[in-house]
Each structure stands twice: as C-alpha cells, then as structure tokens.
C-alpha positions in Angstrom: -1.4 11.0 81.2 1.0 8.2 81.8 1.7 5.5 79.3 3.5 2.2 79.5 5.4 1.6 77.1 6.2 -2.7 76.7 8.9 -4.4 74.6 8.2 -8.1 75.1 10.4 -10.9 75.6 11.8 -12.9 72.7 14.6 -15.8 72.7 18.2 -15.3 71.6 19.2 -17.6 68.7 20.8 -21.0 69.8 24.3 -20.7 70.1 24.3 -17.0 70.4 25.9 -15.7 73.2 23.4 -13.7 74.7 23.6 -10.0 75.7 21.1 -7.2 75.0 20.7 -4.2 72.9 19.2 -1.0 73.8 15.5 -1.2 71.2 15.8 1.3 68.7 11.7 0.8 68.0 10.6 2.2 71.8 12.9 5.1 72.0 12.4 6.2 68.3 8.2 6.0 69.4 8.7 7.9 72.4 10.2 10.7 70.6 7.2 11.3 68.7 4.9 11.3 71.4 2.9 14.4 72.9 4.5 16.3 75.5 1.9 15.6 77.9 2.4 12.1 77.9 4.5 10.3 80.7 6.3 7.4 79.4 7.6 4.0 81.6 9.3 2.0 79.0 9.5 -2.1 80.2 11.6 -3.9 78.2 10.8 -7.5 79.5 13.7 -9.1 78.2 15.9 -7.5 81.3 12.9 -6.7 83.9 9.3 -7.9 84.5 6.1 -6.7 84.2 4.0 -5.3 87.0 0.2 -5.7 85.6 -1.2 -4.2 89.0 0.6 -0.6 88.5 -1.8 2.3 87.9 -1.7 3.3 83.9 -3.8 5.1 81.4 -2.9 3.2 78.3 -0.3 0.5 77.4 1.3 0.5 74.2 2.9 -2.5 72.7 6.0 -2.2 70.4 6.9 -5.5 68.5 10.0 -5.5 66.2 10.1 -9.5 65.7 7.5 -12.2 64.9 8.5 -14.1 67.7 7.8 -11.5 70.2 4.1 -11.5 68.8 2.1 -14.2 70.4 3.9 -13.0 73.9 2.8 -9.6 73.2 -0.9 -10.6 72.8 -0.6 -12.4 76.4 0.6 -9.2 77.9 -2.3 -6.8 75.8 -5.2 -10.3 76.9 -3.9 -9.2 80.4 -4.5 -5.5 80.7 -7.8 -5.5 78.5 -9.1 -8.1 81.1 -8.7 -5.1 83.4 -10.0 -2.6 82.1 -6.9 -0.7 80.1 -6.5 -0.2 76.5 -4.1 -1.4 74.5 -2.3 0.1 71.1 0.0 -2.2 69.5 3.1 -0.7 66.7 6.3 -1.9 65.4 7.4 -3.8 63.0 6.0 -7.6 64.0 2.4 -5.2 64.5 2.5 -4.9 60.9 3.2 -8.2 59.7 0.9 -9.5 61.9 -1.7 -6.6 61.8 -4.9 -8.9 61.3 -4.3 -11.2 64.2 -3.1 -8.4 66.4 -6.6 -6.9 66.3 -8.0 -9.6 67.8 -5.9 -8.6 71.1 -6.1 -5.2 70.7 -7.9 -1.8 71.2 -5.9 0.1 68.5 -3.5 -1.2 65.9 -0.8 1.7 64.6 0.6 0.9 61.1 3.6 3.1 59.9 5.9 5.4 60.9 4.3 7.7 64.1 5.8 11.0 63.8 3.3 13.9 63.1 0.7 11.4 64.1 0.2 10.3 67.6 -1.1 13.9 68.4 -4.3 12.6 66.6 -4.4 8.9 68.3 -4.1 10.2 71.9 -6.9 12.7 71.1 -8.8 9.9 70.4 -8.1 8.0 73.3 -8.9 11.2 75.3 -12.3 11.3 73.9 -12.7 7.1 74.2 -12.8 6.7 70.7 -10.0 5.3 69.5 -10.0 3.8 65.9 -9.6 -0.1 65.7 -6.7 0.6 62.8 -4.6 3.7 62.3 -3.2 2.5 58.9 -0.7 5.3 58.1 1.9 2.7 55.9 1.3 4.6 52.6 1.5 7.9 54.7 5.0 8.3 55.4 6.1 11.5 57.6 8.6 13.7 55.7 12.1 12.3 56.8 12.8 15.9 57.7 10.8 16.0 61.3 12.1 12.8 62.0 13.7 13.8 65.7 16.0 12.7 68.1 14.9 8.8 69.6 13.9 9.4 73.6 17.0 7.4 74.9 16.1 8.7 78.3 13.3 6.1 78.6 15.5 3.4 79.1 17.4 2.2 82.2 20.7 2.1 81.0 22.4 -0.1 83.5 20.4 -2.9 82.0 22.1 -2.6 78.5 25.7 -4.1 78.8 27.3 -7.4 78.9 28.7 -8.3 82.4 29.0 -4.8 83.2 30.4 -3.4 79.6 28.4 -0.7 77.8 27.4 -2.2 74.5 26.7 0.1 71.0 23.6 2.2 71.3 21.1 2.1 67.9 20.8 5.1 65.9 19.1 5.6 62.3 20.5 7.6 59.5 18.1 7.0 56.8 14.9 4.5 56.1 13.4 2.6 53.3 15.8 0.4 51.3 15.7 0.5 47.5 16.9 -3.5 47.0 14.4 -6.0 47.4 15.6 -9.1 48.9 13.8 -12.3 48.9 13.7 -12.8 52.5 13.0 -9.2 53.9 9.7 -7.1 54.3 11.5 -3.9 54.4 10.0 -2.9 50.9 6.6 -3.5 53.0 7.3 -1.7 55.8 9.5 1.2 54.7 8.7 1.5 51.2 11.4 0.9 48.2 12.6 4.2 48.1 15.9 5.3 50.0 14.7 8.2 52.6 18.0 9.3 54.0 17.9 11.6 56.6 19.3 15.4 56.8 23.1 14.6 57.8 23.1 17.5 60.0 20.2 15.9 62.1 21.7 12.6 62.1 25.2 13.7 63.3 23.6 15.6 65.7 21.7 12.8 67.4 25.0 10.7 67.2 26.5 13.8 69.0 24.4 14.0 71.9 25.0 9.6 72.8 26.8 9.5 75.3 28.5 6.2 74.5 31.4 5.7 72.0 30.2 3.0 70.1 27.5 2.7 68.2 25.0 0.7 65.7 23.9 2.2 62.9 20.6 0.1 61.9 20.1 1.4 58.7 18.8 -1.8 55.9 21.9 -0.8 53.9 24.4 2.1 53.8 25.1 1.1 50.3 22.4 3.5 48.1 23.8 6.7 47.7 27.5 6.6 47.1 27.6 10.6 47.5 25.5 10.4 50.8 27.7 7.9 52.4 30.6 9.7 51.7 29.2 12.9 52.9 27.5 11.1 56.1 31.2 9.5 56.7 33.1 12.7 56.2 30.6 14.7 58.9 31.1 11.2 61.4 35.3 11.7 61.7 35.1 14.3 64.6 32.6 12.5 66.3 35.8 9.9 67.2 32.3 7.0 67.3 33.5 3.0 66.6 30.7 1.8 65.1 29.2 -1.0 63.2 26.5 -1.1 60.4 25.2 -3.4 57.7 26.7 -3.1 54.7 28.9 -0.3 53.0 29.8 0.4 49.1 32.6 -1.6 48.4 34.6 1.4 47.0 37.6 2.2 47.7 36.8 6.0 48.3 34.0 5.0 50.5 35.9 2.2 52.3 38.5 4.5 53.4 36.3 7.5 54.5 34.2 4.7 56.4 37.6 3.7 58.4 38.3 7.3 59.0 34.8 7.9 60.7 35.4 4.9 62.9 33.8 1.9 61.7 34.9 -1.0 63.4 32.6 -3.9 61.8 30.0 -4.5 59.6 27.7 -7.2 59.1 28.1 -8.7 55.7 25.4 -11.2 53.8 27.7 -14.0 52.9 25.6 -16.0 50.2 28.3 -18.0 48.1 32.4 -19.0 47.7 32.6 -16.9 44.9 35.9 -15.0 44.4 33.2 -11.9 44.4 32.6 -12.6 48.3 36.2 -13.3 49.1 37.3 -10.2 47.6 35.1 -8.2 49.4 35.6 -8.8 52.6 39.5 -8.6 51.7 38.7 -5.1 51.3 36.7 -4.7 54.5 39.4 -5.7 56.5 42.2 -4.5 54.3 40.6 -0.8 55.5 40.4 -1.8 59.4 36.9 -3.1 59.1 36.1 -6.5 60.4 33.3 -8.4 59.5 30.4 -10.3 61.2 28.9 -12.2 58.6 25.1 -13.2 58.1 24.7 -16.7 56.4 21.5 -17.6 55.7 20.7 -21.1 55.1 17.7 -23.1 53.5 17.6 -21.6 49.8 16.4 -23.6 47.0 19.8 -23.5 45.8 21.3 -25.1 48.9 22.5 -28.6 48.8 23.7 -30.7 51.8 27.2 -30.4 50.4 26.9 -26.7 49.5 26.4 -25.9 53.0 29.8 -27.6 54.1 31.2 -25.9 51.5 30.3 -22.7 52.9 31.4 -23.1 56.7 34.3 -24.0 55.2 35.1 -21.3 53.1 33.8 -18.7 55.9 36.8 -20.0 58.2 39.0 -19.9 55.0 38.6 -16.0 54.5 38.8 -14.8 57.9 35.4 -14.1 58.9 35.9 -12.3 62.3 31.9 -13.3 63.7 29.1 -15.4 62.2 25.7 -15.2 62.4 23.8 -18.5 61.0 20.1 -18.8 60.7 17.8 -20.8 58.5 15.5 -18.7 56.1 12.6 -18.3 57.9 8.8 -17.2 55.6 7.9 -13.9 57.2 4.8 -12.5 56.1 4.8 -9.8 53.6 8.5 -11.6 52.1 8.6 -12.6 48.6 9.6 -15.9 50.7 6.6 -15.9 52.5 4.6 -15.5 49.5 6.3 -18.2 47.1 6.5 -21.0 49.8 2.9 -20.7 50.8 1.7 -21.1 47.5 3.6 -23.9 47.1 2.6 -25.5 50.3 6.0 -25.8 51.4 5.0 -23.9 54.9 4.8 -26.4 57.8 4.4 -24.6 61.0 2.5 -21.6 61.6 3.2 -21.1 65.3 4.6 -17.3 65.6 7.0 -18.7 68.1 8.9 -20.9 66.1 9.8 -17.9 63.9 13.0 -17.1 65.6 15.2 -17.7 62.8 16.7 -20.7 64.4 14.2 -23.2 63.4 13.0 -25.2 60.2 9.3 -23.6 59.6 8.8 -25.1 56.2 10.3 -28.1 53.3 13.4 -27.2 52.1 13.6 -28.1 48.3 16.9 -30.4 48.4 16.9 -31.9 52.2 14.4 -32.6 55.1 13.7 -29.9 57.4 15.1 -32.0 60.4 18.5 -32.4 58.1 18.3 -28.2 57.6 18.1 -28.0 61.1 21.4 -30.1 62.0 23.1 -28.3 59.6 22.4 -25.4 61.4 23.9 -26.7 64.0 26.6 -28.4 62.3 27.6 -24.6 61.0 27.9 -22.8 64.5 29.1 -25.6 65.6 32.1 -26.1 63.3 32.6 -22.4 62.6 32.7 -21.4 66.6 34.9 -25.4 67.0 38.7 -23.6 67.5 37.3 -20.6 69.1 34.4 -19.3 70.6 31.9 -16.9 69.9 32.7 -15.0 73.3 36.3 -15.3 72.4 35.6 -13.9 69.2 33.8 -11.1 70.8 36.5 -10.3 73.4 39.0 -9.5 70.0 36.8 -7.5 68.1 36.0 -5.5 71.7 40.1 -5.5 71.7 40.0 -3.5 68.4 37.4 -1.1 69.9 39.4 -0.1 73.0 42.8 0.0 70.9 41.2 2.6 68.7 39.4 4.5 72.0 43.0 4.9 73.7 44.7 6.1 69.7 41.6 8.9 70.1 41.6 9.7 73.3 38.3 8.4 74.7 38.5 5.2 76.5 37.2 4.5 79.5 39.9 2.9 81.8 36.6 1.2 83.6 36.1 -0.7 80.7 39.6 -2.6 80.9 39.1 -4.3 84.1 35.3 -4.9 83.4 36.4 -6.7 79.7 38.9 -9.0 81.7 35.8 -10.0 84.2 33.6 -10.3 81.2 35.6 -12.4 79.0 38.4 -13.8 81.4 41.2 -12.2 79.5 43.1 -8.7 79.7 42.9 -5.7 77.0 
C-alpha cells in the first residue's frame, strides 16, 4: 500500500538565517512501519504538495505548534477527497483534541511495535479515532535505525553544503524545565539507548557531521562517557545540547568530535561564564539559547544579558521569547493567571509575544527581541558567524582525514569567503 508521508511548512524565526534540517520525526516513523508499506515522504518546507496524486493513506507528522493549523489544511484537503488521514508527532500531541477534529486517526506516543496494529485497522476500514499509546512506551531496545532513505537529500544543505543529519541516542529527559513538555511527551525518566545500536546508526550516515537531538546529554555521567569513548573512531563533528560540565566528560566529548553545543544561557552569573570557558577551553564552541520573557526579566536585565553574551564569547545565539506551549508548566501557570493573550497556533513560533509579560508590555518584549539579535548579530553576522564555526568543521575534517574538497569551493559560494 502506499503512504504519504507530509511534514508541513512552518516559518524560520525572524533574524534566523534560514536553511533546512533533515526531520528526525518522519524518518524515525518510517522506520517503524510495516514492510509492506511504500512510503513518499513531502517535506513542504523544500517541495510542494501534489493533492491529485494517487495514495492509500496520508500521514501527518507535526513536531512544532506552528506547523499545526497548516497541517489541518493539508488533512481538510484529502478528507474532502476521500483519503484518510492519521496525524503523529510531537505538535499531534499537544494539540491532540483539536487535531481530531481534522482527522481520521490521531497516534499518540512513540510508534515502534505499534503501527503493525493501526495499518490492520486501516486494512479492515476501522481505524480507531485515537491510538493513545503515551503511557505505553516501546522498550528502547527495538528502537531501530530512522529510514533516512525517504528523504531527498539534495534538498537538505545550504547553498549547496551538506548540513548535520539528526540522530537520537537516548529519550525522555529526567529535568523538568518550566518551558518544555518533554516530561509530557517522553516521560521523566532517562531511556538511553543501547550504545552499540546508537553507534551503529551513526556508522551507517553517510555525512560527517551530525546532530545529536537528544533533550540533554547531561544524565548519566557514566553513559556519556561510555557513548563518547565508542564515538572517537567514528571521526563525526557533531553538535548536541548540552554536555556534563566535567572535565572527564569534556575532554572525551572533544575527542569524539564535538564541535558545538547549544547551551541555555539564563543569567551573568560567574556560574554561566565559567562554563562556557570550559566548552571552549576543550574545542567546543557554543551556540547559546536565550530565552526571554521570564517573570524575573526586567527591561534592564535583558540589556544586561546581550551584553554579557558578547562579553564571553558566545560563538552563535539563538533568542526567542518564552512562548506557553500546552502541556508546559508555563502553559499551565500563565493560563490560570490569565496572562495568555493570543491563542492563534500560528503565532506560536517562538518569535512572538503570545501572552503579558509580568515587568513590561508585550509590544516592549517583542522590541527587545529584536533589540537582542539585533545588537548581538550588530559587528558580525549570523551568516558570518556560521561561515567560522563551518571553518572549525572542515579544519578538523582535513586533521582526520575526511573532508570533502567539494565542500571548500561550495563554502566560498555560500558565504563569500574562502576555507
């Protein structure tokens, strides 16, 4: 039978210079899918949809709320003619009641070891309105290889450069964070995966630099070191979120080729200055995720910040405004307070004021957003940025031996300046 599989479009964040990832969501899916089933993965961020081609189901993957409201169009669309739609992915279940509506089948969880039992319903045209599997978490263990073969890789670079391809070591995330559903959608415990199956999947990519999209490598100090030692004869540059900031695990990290992380930056304290000291002090540059809008953020806080970002080195920096996604403690203590003032899915990029902010309007949130990119990016540029940390990347890809001499020329097209 053949399925379509959709990722729908969503808007990069203002000021962002845009390029696209390979989705991790889709491929991960399709790797859990019965072997009868023919998959033709459109991701309409790079290519459009073609409603009038022959299909026996659509499936809808949604990782962000602001790909939600575009995603029911595109389901409205198909039911209209006759084909059934399934929605998953992350935005599916923070938006599962609403998704319904638009929808023949909603999948909630983690798929392996179940879509044997969906597609038999659909076989049989009974397909239940909610597969709710969220407490019902396959064993980490069967967790396989992501179907990267669905995707058309020439779509994922920027100006002819092959970007990092996504790969998971582990799920669920033992922290909590005020802002983040990941406690909702992949439980608080800390599922890592077997470290032979992970290294194996990072094996067989054939690209040399990679993501890993884990919530956080730092929850199992022994399991990061073990993960890091396996990673060193893979000769992968890679980039994560954050590491343990010890010196043991610092060091192994550098050795198995990680070339940044992305780093919460949520004060000036000496805490946050040291650290990143020691990230780059190993080899490890830093792309920093500032999140703006607390209850403890002040006008002159904010300033204080930018400034103190450009005064220990940040080497990228990613600003958005907290933003009430459902199933968030934020989403949960703003609403009772009646501090939420737009609930239009699409203004849920991260880029835009959604409720009051405690010390400030939203509209002076919102310049301040701007005023951070802005002044951060104001002596150089995010591309220009991007071009050094992509020099670091091909410096350590000539010391091992696998750099692509292709890549030289396309990075001086790309960003106008020589490697």
């Amino acid at each position: 039978m053949k399925l379509k599989l959709i990722y729908p479009k969503w808007p990069k964040l203002d000021g962002q210079t845009e390029f696209h990832l390979p989705p991790h969501g889709p491929v991960v899916f399709a790797a859990s899918l019965p072997k009868d089933v023919e998959v033709a993965f459109i991701d309409e961020n790079l290519e459009s949809i073609d409603f009038d081609d022959p299909v026996d189901l659509v499936a809808i993957s949604m990782m962000l709320t602001v790909q939600v409201k575009r995603g029911w169009q595109i389901a409205d669309t198909y039911r209209r003619k006759g084909v059934k739609v399934i929605f998953g992915g992350i935005a599916t279940m923070l938006h599962a009641e609403e998704t319904m509506d638009h929808a023949d089948a909603v999948f909630l969880g983690e798929s392996e070891g179940k879509m044997e039992k969906v597609f038999a319903d659909f076989k049989k045209n009974q397909l239940a309105k909610v597969y709710d599997f969220l407490e019902d978490r396959p064993p980490i263990e069967i967790v396989g290889t992501a179907r990267r073969d669905i995707l058309k890789r020439n779509l994922y670079n920027y100006k002819g450069i092959q970007m990092v391809d996504l790969v998971h070591a582990s799920r669920g995330c033992r922290f909590h964070c005020y802002p983040c559903a990941v406690a909702y959608l992949g439980g608080k415990q800390f599922r890592p995966r077997p470290i032979d199956k992970a290294i194996e999947e990072m094996a067989g990519i054939d690209n040399n630099r990679l993501f890993i999209v884990d919530n956080s490598l730092a929850q199992d100090i022994q399991w990061e070191l073990d993960l890091f030692r396996e990673m060193i004869p893979l000769k992968k540059n890679w980039c994560s979120h954050p590491i343990e900031d010890k010196a043991e695990v610092l060091d192994l990290a550098a050795q198995a080729g990680a070339w940044y992380v992305y780093q919460a930056v949520f004060d000036t304290s000496n805490l946050i200055r040291e650290r990143i000291k020691r990230y780059h002090d190993h080899g490890i540059a830093v792309e920093g995720t500032i999140l703006l809008g607390l209850d403890d953020h002040t006008e002159d806080f904010i300033k204080r910040l930018v400034d103190f970002l450009l005064e220990i080195e940040l080497d990228l920096a990613e600003f958005t405004v907290l933003t009430p996604f459902p199933h968030t403690k934020a989403y949960d203590d703003l609403k009772q307070q009646d501090r939420i003032i737009s609930y239009d899915w699409n203004d849920y990029s991260a880029d835009k004021v959604v409720y009051q902010p405690k010390h400030m309007s939203a509209e002076k949130l919102q310049q301040l957003l701007h005023f951070a990119w802005d002044t951060f990016y104001r002596d150089e540029s995010q591309e220009l940025k991007m071009f050094k940390l992509f020099q670091r990347v091909i410096e350590r890809e000539m010391a091992n031996n696998t750099f692509k001499p292709r890549d030289r020329a396309l990075a001086a097209r790309a960003f106008g300046k020589e490697v």
